[in-house]
C-alpha positions, 0 to 999 in steps of 0.5 A: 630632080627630086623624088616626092619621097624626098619629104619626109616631114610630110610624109606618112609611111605606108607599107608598100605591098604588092599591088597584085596580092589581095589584102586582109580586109580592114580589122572592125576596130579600125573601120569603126574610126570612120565617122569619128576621127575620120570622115566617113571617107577616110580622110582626117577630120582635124586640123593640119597642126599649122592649122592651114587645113581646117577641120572638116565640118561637112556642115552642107549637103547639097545647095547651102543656105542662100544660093540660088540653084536649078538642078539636072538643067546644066546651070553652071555652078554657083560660088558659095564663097564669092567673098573670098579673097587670097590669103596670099600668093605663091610666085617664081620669087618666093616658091622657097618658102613654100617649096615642101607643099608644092610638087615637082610639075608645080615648080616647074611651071614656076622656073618656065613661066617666072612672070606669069604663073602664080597660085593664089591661096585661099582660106580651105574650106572643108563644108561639103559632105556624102549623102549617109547612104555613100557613108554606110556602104564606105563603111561595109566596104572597109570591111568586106571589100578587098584587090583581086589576085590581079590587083585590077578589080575588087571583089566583096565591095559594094556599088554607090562608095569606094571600096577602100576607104583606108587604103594599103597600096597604091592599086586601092587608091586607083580603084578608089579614084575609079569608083567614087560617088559621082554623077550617074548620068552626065550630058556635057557640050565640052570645048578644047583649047591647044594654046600654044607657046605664041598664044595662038590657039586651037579648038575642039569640041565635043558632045559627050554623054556619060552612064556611070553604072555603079552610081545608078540609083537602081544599082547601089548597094549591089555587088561591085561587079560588071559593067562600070560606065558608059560613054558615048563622044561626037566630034563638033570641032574641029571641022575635018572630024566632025561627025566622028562618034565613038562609044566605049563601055568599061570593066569593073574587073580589068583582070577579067575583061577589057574596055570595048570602044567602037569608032563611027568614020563619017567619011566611010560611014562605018563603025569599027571595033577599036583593038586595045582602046585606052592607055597612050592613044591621043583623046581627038582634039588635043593635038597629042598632049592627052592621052585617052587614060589622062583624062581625069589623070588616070582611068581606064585599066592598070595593068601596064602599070606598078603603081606605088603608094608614097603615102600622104603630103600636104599641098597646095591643089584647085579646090572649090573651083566655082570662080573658074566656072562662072557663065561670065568668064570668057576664053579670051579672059581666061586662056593666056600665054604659058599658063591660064589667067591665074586670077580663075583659079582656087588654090587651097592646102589639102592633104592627098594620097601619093601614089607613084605609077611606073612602067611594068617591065615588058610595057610601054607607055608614053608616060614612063612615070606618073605622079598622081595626088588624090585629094583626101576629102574626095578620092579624085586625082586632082593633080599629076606630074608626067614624066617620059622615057627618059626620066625628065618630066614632061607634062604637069596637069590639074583638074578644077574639081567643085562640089556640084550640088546636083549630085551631092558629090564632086564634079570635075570641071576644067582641067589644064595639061601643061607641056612644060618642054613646049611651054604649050598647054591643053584647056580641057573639058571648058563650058565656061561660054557654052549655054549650059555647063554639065547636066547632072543626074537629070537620069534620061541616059539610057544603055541602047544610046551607048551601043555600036548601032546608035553611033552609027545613027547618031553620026549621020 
């Protein structure tokens, strides 16, 4: 199986540091390209030479002209392309000629389900922009912000912005990946659905709440340090756990500190602390095809893994995913057999950031290797390819990210984990058929709903 170094066309060579030593910060002169050549988050503002990638014109902040928006009420999103249409399709028959902008996990899911994967590709579009204040603080954090000596935390960055927004290995991108401008608070009734290689189907659910501190309006701009998140899960399906509650905080430094969870049993009625919560613990309701650090394709802390840089690649990922997430679309639509109904999803070409995880010698993990691409535009991982001890890729997943006009940033939506050996797949995070989807930076989150006490009150 072909490594993704092996595309060298479009490839940009990066120095591959150890990703413990802290590095140099980024020289004034090249932190000054950010808002000129680059966007104010890094990425390239020009066109791919093919011109399949557009400028970026970040011409819209918040709703665009003419659409029709409540915010913080859990509308769901509203497409501000429905005129679209594909420019053309990628299919089992003529992967080929697009063989150097798919990934390995894409071309997998191609040779396992020849009839029934396709990717639809539309024209990208590039119009959605950062509010000025996350630019200015990108920008002092190109300067000021670096890796602690562990490589798992960052000191001299600031809250409300990646730290690094022209990275050098492949933990800044991680830190990226974990501290983007996003919602702050964030209240989501969420469904999961198993659906297996028949087509039968399993359901989860769950009412999940989310504080994202370093996004907190009273918090940006302030140093990079402390608490990063909160979260706080109840179980509504499936029925023999339902009532199961769980609330977690995280670490900005998990060099210094570890992410704490604590666990409401129903049935005993007691809370207990969880040892070791994260890595390759199954997340409940997804029959062990997600691990608790797979949800948004990495989180939590990277101490069991090398994680290298690759460099950058042009693909094709799920962007300005509105269609999959209209109040219209039914599960019964959309969740088919052996990959989700391909007329929902958005296919776009994009530049990403590669970077390649493997085990540390002396760890363990499920996942032996992972394969992680972090849109350009955005820093969020928007695609990952699992491999399993053995070296064989075992899993291919992809999140369904939508500018989410509530916040003026990106949201992840629906995201999709394909058990290529099974030919089974998880549909995560769905509230497609649910009265509201996401409620966003409505700010009624509060720190005494994520403590030990309220899951045992809020589980009765």
């Amino acid at each position: 199986m072909k490594n993704v170094m092996t595309y060298a066309p479009i490839v940009v060579a990066m120095s591959l540091l150890t990703a413990g030593a802290a590095l140099a910060k980024v020289p004034a002169a090249e932190a000054d390209k950010l808002g000129k050549e680059l966007t104010c988050l890094g990425a390239e503002k020009a066109a791919s030479k093919d011109g399949r990638i557009p400028e970026f014109s970040g011409k819209w902040l918040g709703t665009p002209p003419g659409i029709q928006y409540t915010p913080h009420v859990g509308q769901h999103p509203v497409d501000p392309y429905p005129n679209d249409k594909p420019l053309f399709s990628i299919t089992a028959d003529n992967m080929a000629q697009y063989a150097d902008r798919l990934t390995e996990g894409q071309k997998a899911l191609f040779a396992k389900f020849p009839k029934a994967a396709r990717m639809d590709v539309y024209q990208s579009r590039r119009d959605f922009r950062h509010p000025d204040s996350v630019c200015e603080i990108a920008k002092k954090n190109a300067l000021s912000a670096e890796l602690t000596e562990t490589g798992m935390g960052v000191k001299g960055g600031f809250k409300g912005a990646i730290p690094f927004p022209m990275p050098k290995n492949g933990n800044e991108v991680i830190m990226n990946n974990m501290t983007p401008y996003r919602a702050f608070t964030e209240t989501t009734v969420r469904d999961f659905a198993g659906v297996l290689s028949n087509g039968n189907i399993t359901w989860g659910r769950q009412d999940n709440s989310s504080l994202n501190i370093v996004g907190a309006p009273g918090e940006i701009g302030k140093p990079l340090e402390g608490l990063m998140a909160k979260s706080r899960v109840k179980t509504l399906l499936p029925e023999r756990d339902k009532g199961g509650m769980s609330v977690s905080q995280e670490p900005l430094d998990f060099g210094k500190d570890k992410r704490l969870a604590w666990v409401y049993d129903p049935g005993t009625r007691r809370v207990r602390i969880v040892p070791e919560y994260g890595f390759d613990q199954p997340i409940g309701g997804s029959g062990g095809k997600m691990t608790i650090d797979s949800d948004r394709l990495f989180n939590g802390s990277p101490e069991r893994y090398n994680f290298k840089l690759v460099g950058k690649r042009e693909v094709f990922i799920p962007a300005n995913a509105y269609k999959v997430h209209g109040k219209d679309v039914k599960y019964a639509d959309l969740l088919k057999v052996g990959v989700p109904n391909p007329d929902f999803i958005r296919w776009e070409a994009r530049r990403v950031w590669v970077v390649e995880g493997t085990v540390k010698e002396g760890y363990r993990h499920l996942y032996a290797k992972r394969v992680i691409y972090f849109d350009e535009d955005t820093w969020h991982a928007v695609m990952s390819d699992f491999y399993d001890a053995r070296g064989q890729l075992w899993q291919y997943a992809y999140i369904n990210y939508y500018y989410a006009f509530d916040i003026n940033g990106w949201q992840a939506g629906t995201s999709f984990y394909h058990d290529l050996n099974a030919g089974s797949y998880i549909g995560y995070n769905l509230f497609q058929e649910r009265d509201k989807g996401p409620v966003l930076n409505k700010g009624d989150l509060k720190d005494a709903m994520f403590t030990p006490e309220s899951a045992r009150s809020a589980g009765n």
